[in-house]
C-alpha positions in Angstrom: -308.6 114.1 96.4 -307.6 111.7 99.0 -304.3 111.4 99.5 -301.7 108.6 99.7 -300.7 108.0 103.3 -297.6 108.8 102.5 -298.5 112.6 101.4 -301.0 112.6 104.2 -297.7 112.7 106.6 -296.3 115.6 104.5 -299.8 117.2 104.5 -299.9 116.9 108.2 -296.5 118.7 108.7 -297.8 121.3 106.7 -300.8 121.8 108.8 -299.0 121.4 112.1 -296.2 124.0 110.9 -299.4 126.5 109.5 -300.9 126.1 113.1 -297.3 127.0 114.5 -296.9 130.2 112.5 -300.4 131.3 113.5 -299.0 131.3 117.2 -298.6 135.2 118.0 -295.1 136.3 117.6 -292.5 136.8 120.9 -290.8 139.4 121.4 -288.1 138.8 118.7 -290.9 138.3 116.0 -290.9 134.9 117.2 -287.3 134.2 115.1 -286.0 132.0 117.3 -289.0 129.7 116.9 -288.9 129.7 113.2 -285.5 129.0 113.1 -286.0 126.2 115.7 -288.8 125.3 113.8 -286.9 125.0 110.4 -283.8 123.5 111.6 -285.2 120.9 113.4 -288.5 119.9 110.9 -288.6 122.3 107.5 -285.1 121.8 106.2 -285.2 118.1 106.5 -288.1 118.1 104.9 -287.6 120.3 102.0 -284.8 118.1 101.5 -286.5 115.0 101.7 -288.5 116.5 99.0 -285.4 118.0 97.0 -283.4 114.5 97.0 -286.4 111.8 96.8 -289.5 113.3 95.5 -288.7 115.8 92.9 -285.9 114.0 90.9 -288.7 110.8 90.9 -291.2 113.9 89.4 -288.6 114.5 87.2 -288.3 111.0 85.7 -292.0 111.4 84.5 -292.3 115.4 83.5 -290.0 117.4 82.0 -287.7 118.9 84.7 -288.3 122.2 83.5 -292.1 121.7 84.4 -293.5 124.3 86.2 -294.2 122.2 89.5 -290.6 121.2 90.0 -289.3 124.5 88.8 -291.2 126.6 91.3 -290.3 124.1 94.4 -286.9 124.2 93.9 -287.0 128.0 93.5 -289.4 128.4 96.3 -287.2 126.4 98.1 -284.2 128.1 97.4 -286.1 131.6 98.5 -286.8 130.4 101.9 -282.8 129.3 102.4 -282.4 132.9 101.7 -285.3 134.1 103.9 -283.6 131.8 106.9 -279.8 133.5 106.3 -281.5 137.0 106.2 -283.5 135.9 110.0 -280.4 134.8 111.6 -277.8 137.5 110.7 -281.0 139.9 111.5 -280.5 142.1 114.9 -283.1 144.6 117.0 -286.2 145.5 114.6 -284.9 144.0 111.6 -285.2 140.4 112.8 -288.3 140.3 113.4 -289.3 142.1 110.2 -286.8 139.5 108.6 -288.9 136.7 111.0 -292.4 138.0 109.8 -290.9 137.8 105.9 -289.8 134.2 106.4 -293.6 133.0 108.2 -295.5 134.7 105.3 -293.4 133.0 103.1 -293.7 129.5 104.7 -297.3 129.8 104.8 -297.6 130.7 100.8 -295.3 127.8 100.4 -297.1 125.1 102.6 -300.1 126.2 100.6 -298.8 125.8 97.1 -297.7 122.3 98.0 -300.9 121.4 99.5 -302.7 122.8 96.3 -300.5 122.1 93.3 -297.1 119.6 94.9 -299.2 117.1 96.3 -301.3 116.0 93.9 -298.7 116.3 91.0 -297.1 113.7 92.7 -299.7 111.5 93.7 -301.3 111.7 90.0 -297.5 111.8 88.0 -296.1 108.7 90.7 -299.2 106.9 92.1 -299.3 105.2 95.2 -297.1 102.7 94.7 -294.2 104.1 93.6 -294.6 106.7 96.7 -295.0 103.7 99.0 -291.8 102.1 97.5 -290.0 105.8 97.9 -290.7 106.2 101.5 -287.3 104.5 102.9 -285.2 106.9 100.8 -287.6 109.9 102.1 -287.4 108.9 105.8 -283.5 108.6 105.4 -283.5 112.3 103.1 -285.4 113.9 106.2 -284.0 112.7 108.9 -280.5 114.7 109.1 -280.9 117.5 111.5 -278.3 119.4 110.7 -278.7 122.0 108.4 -277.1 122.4 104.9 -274.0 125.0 104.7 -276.2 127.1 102.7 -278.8 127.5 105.5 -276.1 129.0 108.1 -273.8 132.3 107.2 -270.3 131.6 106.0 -268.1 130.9 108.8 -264.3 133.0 108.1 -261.3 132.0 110.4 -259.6 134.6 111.8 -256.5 134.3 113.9 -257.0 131.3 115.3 -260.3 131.6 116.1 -264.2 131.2 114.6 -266.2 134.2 113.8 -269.4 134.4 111.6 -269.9 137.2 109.2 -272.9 138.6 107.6 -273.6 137.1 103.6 
């Protein structure tokens, strides 16, 4: 299937983001690059496809259908996978870092296999064409979503993190 050149740009992330994750791991398990990595280019994107693209599938399938279901789930997972990576210290960040790439990499793949061309097939063309100013402004906030960083508890005065 060829696909709309508006999925070819969410295809190409995928592959550029694959090819990223096949880079061997630093020191840390290469943590720091994955959470540069989804900070800066994944969590936009998952949102862009959380805001625009799957409440538009939504119009056209049942929202329980099991495309939409597993993104948002899959989704969900890798918040999780990102909080465990960044309050992860000495070996267990980059066992938490390896975790989160494996993860990425099954996910990139399911969208490329099943996402995709749901959407192209359920929305057509058109209608992605027509969706692409509401994606561009979805994915272009860089900063992440609360849920992506570890509560934040003030305490006398001052700012300190604590583990989830």
């Amino acid at each position: 299937m060829t696909l709309c050149p508006q999925l070819r740009r969410l295809s190409a992330d995928h592959a550029r983001w694959l090819a990223e994750l096949a880079r061997p791991a630093s020191a840390d398990g290469g943590g720091a690059r994955l959470l540069a990595l989804w900070d800066a280019e994944i969590q936009p994107h998952c949102r862009a496809e959380e805001e625009v693209l799957l409440p538009e599938l939504a119009r056209r399938l049942s929202e329980a259908d099991a495309v939409i279901v597993f993104t948002s789930g899959d989704h969900l997972v890798l918040r999780r996978l990102v909080r465990d990576l960044r309050s992860a210290t000495g070996p267990a960040a980059a066992v938490a870092a390896a975790a989160l790439a494996g993860r990425l990499a099954e996910h990139f793949h399911f969208e490329e296999r099943t996402l995709l061309p749901a959407l192209q097939e359920t929305l057509g063309c058109d209608r992605l064409a027509e969706l692409q100013g509401e994606l561009s402004e979805a994915g272009s906030s860089r900063s992440p979503r609360p849920a992506d960083r570890p509560p934040v508890t003030h305490v006398a005065g001052s700012t300190k993190g604590t583990k989830p």
